[in-house]
Gaussian input, Z-matrix of N, CA and C with variables (Angstrom, degrees):
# hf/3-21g

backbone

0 1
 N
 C     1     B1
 C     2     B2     1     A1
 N     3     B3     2     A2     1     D1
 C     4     B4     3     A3     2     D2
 C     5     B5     4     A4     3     D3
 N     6     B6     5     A5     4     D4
 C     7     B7     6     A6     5     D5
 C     8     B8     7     A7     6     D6
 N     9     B9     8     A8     7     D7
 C    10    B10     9     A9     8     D8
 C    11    B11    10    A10     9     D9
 N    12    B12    11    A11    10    D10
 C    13    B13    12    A12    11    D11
 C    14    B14    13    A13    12    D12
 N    15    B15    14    A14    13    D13
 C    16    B16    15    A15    14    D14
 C    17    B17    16    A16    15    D15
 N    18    B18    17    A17    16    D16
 C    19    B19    18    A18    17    D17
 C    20    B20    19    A19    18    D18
 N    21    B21    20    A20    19    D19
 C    22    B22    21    A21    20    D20
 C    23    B23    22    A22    21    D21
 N    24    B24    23    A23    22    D22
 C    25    B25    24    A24    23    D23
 C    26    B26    25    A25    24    D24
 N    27    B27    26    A26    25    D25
 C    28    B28    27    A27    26    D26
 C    29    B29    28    A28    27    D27
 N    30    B30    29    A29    28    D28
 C    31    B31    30    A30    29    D29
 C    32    B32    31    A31    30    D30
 N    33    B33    32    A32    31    D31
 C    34    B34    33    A33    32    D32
 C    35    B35    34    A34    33    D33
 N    36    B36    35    A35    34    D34
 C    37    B37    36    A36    35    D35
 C    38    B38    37    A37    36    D36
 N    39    B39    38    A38    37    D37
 C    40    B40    39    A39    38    D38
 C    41    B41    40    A40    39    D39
 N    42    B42    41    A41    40    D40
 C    43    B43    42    A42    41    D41
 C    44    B44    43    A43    42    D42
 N    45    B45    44    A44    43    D43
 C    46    B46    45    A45    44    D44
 C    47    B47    46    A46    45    D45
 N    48    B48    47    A47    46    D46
 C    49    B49    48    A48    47    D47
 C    50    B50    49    A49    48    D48
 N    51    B51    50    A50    49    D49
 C    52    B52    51    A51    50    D50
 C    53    B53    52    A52    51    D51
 N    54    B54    53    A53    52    D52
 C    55    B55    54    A54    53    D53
 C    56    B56    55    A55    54    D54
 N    57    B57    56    A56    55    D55
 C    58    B58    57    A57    56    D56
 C    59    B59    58    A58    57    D57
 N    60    B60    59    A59    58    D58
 C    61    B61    60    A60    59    D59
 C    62    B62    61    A61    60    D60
 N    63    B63    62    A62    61    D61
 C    64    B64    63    A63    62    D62
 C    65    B65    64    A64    63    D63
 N    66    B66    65    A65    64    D64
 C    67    B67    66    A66    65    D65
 C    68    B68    67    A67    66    D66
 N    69    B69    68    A68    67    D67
 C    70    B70    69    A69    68    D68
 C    71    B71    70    A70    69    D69
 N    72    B72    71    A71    70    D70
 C    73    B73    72    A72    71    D71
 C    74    B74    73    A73    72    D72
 N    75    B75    74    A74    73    D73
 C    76    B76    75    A75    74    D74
 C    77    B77    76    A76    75    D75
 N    78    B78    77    A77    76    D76
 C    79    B79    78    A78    77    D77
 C    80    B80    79    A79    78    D78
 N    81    B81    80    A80    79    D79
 C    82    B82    81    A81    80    D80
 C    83    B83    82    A82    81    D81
 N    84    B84    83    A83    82    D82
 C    85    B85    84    A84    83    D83
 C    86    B86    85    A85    84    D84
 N    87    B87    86    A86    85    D85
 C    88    B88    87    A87    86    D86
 C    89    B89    88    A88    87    D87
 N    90    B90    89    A89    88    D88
 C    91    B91    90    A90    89    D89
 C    92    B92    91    A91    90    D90
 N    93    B93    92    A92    91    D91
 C    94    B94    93    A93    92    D92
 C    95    B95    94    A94    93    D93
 N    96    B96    95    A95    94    D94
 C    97    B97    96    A96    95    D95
 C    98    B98    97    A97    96    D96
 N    99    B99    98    A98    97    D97
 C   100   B100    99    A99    98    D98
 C   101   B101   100   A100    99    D99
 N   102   B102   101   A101   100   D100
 C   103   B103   102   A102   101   D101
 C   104   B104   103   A103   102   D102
 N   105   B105   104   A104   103   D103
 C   106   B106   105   A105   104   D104
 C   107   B107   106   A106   105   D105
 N   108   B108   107   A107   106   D106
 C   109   B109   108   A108   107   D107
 C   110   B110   109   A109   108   D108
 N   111   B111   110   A110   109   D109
 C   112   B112   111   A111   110   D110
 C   113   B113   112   A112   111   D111
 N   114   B114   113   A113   112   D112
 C   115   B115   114   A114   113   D113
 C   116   B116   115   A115   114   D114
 N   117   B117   116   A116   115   D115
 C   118   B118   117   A117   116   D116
 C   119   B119   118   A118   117   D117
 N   120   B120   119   A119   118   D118
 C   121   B121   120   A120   119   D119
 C   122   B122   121   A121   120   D120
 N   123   B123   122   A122   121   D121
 C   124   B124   123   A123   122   D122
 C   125   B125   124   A124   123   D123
 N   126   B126   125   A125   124   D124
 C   127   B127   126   A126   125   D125
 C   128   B128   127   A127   126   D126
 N   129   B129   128   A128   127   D127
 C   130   B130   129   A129   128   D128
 C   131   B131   130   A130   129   D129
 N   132   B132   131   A131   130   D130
 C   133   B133   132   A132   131   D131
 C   134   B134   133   A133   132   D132
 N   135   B135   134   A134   133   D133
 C   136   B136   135   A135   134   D134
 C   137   B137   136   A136   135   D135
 N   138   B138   137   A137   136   D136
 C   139   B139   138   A138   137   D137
 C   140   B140   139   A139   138   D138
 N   141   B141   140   A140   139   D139
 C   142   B142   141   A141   140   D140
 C   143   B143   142   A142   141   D141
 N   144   B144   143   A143   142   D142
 C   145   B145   144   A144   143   D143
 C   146   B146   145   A145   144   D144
 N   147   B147   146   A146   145   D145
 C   148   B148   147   A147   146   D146
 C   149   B149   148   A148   147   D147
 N   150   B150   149   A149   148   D148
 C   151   B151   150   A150   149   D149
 C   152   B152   151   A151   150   D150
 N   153   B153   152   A152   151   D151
 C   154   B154   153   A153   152   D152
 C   155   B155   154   A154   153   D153
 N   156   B156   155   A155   154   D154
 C   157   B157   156   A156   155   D155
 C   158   B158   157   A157   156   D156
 N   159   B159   158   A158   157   D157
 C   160   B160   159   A159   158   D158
 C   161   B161   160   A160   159   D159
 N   162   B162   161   A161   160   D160
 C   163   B163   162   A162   161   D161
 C   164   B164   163   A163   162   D162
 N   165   B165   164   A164   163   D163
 C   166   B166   165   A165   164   D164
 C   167   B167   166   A166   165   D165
 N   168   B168   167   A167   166   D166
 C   169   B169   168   A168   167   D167
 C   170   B170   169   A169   168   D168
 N   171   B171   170   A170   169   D169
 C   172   B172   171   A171   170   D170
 C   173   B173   172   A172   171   D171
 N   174   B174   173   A173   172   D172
 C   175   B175   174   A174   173   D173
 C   176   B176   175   A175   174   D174
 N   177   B177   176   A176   175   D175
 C   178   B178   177   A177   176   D176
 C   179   B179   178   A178   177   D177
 N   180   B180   179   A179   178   D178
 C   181   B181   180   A180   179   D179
 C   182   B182   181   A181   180   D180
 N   183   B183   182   A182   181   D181
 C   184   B184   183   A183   182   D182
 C   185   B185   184   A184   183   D183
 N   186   B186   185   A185   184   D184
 C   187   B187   186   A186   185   D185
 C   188   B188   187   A187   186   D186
 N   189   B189   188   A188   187   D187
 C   190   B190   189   A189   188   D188
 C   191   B191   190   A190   189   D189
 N   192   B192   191   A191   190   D190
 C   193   B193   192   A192   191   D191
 C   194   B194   193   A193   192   D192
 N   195   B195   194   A194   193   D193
 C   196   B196   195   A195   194   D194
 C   197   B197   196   A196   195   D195
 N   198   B198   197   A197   196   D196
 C   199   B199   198   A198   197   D197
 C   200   B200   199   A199   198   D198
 N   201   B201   200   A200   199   D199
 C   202   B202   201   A201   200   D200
 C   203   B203   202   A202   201   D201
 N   204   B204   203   A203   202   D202
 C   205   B205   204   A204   203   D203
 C   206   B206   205   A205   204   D204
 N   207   B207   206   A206   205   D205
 C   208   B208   207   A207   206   D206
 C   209   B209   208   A208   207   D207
 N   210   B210   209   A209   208   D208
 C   211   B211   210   A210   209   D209
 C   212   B212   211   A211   210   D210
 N   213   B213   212   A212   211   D211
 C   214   B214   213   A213   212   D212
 C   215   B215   214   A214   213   D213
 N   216   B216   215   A215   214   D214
 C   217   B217   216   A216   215   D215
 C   218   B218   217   A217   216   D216
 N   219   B219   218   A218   217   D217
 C   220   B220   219   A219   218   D218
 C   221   B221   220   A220   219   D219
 N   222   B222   221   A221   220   D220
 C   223   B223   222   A222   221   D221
 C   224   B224   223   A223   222   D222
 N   225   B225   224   A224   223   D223
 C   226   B226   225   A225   224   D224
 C   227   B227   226   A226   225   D225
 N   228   B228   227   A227   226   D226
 C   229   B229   228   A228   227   D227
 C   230   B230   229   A229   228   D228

   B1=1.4589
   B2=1.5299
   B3=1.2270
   B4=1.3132
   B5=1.4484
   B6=1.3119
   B7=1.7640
   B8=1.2957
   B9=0.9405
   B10=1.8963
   B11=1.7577
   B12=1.2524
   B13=1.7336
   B14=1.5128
   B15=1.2372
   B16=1.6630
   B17=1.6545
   B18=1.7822
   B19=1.1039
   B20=1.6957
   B21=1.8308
   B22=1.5900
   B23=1.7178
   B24=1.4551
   B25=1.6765
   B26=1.7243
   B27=1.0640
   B28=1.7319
   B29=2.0621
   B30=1.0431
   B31=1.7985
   B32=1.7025
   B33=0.9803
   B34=1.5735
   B35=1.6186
   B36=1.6589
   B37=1.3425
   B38=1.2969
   B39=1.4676
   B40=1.9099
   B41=1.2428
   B42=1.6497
   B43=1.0071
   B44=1.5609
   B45=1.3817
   B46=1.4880
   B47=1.4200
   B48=1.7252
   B49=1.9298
   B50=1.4028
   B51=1.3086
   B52=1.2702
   B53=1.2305
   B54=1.2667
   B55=1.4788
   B56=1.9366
   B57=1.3528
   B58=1.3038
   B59=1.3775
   B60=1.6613
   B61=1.6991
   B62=1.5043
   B63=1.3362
   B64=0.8652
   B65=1.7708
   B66=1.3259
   B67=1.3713
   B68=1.1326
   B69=1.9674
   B70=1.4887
   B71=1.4657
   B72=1.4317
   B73=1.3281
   B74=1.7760
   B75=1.0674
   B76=1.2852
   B77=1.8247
   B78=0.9773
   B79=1.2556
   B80=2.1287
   B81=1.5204
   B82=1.4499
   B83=1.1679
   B84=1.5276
   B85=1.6034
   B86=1.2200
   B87=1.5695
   B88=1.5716
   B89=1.7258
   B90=2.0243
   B91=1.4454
   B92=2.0115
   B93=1.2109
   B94=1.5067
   B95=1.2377
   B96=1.4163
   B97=1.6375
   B98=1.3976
   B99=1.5329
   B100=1.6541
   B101=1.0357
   B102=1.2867
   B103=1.3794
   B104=1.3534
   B105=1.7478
   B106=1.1277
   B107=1.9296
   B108=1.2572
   B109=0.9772
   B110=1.9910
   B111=1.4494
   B112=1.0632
   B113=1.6633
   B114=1.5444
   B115=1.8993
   B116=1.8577
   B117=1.5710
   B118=1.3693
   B119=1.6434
   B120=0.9882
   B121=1.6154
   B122=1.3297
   B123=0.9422
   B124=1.2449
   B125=1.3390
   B126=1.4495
   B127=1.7457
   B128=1.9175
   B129=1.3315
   B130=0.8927
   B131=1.8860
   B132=1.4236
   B133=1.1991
   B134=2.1431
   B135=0.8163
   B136=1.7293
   B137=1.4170
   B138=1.2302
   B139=1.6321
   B140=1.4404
   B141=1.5321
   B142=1.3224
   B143=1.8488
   B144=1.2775
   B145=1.6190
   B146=1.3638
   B147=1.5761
   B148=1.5369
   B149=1.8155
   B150=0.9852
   B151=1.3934
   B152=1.2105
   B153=1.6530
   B154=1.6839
   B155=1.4589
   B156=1.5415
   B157=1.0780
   B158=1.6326
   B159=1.5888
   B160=1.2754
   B161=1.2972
   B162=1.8564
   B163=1.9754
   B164=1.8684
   B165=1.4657
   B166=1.8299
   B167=1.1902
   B168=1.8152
   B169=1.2832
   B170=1.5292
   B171=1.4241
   B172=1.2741
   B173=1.9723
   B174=1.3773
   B175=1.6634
   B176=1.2123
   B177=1.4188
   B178=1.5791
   B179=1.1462
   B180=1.3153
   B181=1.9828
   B182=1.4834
   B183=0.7467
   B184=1.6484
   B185=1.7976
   B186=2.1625
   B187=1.1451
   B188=1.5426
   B189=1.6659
   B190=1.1718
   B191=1.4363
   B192=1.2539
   B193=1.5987
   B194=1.7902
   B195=1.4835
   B196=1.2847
   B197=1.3079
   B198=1.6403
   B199=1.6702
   B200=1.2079
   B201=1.7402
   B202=1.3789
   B203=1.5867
   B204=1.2430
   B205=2.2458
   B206=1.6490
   B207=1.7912
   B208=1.0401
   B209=1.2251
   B210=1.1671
   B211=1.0024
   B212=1.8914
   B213=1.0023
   B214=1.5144
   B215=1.7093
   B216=1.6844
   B217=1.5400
   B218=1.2383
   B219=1.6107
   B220=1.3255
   B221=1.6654
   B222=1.2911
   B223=1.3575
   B224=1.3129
   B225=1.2074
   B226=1.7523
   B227=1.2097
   B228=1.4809
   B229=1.5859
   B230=1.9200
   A1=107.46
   A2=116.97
   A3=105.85
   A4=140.48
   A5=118.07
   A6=106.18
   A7=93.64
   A8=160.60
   A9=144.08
   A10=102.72
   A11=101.66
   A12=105.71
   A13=112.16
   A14=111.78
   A15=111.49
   A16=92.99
   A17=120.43
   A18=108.57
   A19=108.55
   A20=102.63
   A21=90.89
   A22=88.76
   A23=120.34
   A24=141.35
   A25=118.93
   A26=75.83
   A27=94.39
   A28=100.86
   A29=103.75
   A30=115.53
   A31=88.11
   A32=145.84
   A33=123.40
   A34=116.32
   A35=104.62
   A36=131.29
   A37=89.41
   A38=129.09
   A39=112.19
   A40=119.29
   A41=120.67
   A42=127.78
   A43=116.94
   A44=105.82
   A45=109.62
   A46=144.95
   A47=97.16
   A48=123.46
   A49=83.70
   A50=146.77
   A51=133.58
   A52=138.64
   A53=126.47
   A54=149.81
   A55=113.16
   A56=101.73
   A57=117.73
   A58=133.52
   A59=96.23
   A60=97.64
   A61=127.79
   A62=122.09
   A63=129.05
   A64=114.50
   A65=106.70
   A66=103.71
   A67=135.35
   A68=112.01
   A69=134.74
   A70=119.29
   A71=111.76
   A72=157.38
   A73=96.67
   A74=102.16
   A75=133.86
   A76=95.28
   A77=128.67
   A78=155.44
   A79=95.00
   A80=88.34
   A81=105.86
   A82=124.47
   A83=124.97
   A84=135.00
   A85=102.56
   A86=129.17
   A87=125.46
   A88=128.04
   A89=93.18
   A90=87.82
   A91=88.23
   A92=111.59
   A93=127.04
   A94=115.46
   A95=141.09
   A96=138.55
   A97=97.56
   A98=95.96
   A99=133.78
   A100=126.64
   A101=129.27
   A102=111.22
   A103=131.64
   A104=112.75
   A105=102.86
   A106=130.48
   A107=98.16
   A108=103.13
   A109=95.04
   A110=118.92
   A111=138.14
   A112=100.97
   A113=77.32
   A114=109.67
   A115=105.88
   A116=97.04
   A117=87.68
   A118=100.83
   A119=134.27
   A120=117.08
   A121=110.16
   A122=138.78
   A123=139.19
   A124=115.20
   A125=118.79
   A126=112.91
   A127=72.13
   A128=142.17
   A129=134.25
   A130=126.74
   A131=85.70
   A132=109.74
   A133=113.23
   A134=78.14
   A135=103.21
   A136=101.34
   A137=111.17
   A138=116.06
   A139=138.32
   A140=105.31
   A141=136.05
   A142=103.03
   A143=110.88
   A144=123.73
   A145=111.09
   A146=115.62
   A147=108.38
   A148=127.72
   A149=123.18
   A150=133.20
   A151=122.19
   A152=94.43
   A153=114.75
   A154=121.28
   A155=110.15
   A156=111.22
   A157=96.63
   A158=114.13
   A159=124.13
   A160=117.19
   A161=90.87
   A162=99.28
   A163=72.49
   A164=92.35
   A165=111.45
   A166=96.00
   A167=129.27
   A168=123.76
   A169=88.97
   A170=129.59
   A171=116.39
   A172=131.78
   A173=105.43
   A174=115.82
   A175=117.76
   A176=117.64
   A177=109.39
   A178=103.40
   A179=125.43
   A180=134.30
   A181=103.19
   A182=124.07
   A183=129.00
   A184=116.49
   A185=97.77
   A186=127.54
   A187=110.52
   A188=130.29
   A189=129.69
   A190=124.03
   A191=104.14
   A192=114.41
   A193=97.22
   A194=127.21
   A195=138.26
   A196=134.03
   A197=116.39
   A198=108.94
   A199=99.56
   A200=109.67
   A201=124.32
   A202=98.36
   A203=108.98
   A204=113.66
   A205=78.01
   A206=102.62
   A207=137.45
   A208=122.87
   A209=135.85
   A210=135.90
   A211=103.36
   A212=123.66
   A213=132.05
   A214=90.20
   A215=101.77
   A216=118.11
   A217=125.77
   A218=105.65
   A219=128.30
   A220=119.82
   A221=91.01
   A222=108.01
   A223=121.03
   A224=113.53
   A225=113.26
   A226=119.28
   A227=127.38
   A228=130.73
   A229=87.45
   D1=133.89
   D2=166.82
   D3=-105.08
   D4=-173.05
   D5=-156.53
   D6=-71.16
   D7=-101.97
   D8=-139.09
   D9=-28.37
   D10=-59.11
   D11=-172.52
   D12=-48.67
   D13=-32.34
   D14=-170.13
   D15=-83.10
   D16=-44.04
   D17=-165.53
   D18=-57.34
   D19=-29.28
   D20=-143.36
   D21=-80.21
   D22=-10.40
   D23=155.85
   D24=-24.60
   D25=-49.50
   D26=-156.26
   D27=-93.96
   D28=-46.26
   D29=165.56
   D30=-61.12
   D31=-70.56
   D32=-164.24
   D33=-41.39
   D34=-68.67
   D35=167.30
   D36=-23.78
   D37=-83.50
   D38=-155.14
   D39=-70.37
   D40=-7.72
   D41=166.29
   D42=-60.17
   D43=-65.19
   D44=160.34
   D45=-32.01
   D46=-53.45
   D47=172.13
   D48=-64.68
   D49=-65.31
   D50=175.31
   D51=-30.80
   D52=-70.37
   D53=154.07
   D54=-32.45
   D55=-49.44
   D56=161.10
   D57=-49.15
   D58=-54.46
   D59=166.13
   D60=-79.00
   D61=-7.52
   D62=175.26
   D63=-88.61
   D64=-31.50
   D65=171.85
   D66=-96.38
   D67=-3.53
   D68=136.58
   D69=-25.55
   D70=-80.82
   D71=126.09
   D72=26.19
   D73=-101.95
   D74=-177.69
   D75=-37.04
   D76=-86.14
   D77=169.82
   D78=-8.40
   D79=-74.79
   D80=-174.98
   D81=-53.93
   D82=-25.30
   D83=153.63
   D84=-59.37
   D85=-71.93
   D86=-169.86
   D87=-46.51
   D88=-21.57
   D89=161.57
   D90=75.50
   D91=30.27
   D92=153.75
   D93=-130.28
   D94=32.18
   D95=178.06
   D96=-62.92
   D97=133.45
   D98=148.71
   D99=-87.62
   D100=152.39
   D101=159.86
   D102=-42.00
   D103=159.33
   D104=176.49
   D105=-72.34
   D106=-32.19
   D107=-157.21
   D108=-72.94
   D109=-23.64
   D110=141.16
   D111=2.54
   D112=-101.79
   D113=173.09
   D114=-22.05
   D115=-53.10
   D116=-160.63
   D117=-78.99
   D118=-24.07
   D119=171.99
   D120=-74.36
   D121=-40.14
   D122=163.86
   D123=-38.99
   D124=-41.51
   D125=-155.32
   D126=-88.98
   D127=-61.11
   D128=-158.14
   D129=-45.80
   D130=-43.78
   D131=155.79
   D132=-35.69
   D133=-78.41
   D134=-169.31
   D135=-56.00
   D136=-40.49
   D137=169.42
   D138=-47.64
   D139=-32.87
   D140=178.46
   D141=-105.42
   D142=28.44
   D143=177.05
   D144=46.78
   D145=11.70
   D146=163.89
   D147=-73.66
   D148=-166.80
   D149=-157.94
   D150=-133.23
   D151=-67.90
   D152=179.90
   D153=-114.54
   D154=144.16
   D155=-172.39
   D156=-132.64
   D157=153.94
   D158=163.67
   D159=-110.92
   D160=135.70
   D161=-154.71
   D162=-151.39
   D163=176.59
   D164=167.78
   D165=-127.06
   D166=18.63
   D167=177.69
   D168=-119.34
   D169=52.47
   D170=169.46
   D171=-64.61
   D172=-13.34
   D173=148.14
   D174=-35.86
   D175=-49.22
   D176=-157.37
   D177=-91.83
   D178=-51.28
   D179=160.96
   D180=-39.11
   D181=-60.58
   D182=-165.36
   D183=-40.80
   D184=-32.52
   D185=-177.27
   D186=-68.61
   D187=-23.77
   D188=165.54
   D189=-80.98
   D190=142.37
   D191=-178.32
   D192=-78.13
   D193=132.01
   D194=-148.01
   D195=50.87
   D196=8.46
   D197=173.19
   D198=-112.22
   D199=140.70
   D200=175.79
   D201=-101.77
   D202=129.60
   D203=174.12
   D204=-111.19
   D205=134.29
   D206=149.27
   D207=-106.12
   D208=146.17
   D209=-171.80
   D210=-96.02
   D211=177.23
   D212=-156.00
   D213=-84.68
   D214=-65.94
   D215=-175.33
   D216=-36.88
   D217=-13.63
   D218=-168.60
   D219=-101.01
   D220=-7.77
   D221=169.20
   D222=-119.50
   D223=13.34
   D224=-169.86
   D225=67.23
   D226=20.14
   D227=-163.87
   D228=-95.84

């Protein structure tokens, strides 16, 4: 891989660990925490200006302010 790719690599990543802790964070005051790793598809999600994600854990997505959880069935998957 080369150096731009890793840099532009590594700027996503803190974007994410970022986005993540903040929506950990957020979550854990309201006294609605998800998992983390939760958090982290989610923030990744959101990172790349998406919205919705398809999970069968649509409870825990549902818990963020801008993520839509679809369910699979709901897509014909």
């Amino acid at each position: 891989m080369n150096s731009w790719r890793t840099f532009g690599l590594l700027i996503s990543m803190r974007r994410f660990a970022i986005t993540d802790g903040k929506m950990y964070a957020t979550l854990s005051k309201s006294g609605r925490t998800i998992e983390f790793n939760d958090c982290l598809i989610a923030a990744t999600v959101q990172s790349l200006g998406m919205n919705e994600i398809v999970t069968r854990n649509c409870d825990h997505f549902n818990r963020i302010n801008g993520c839509t959880a679809l369910l699979p069935k709901d897509l014909a998957f």
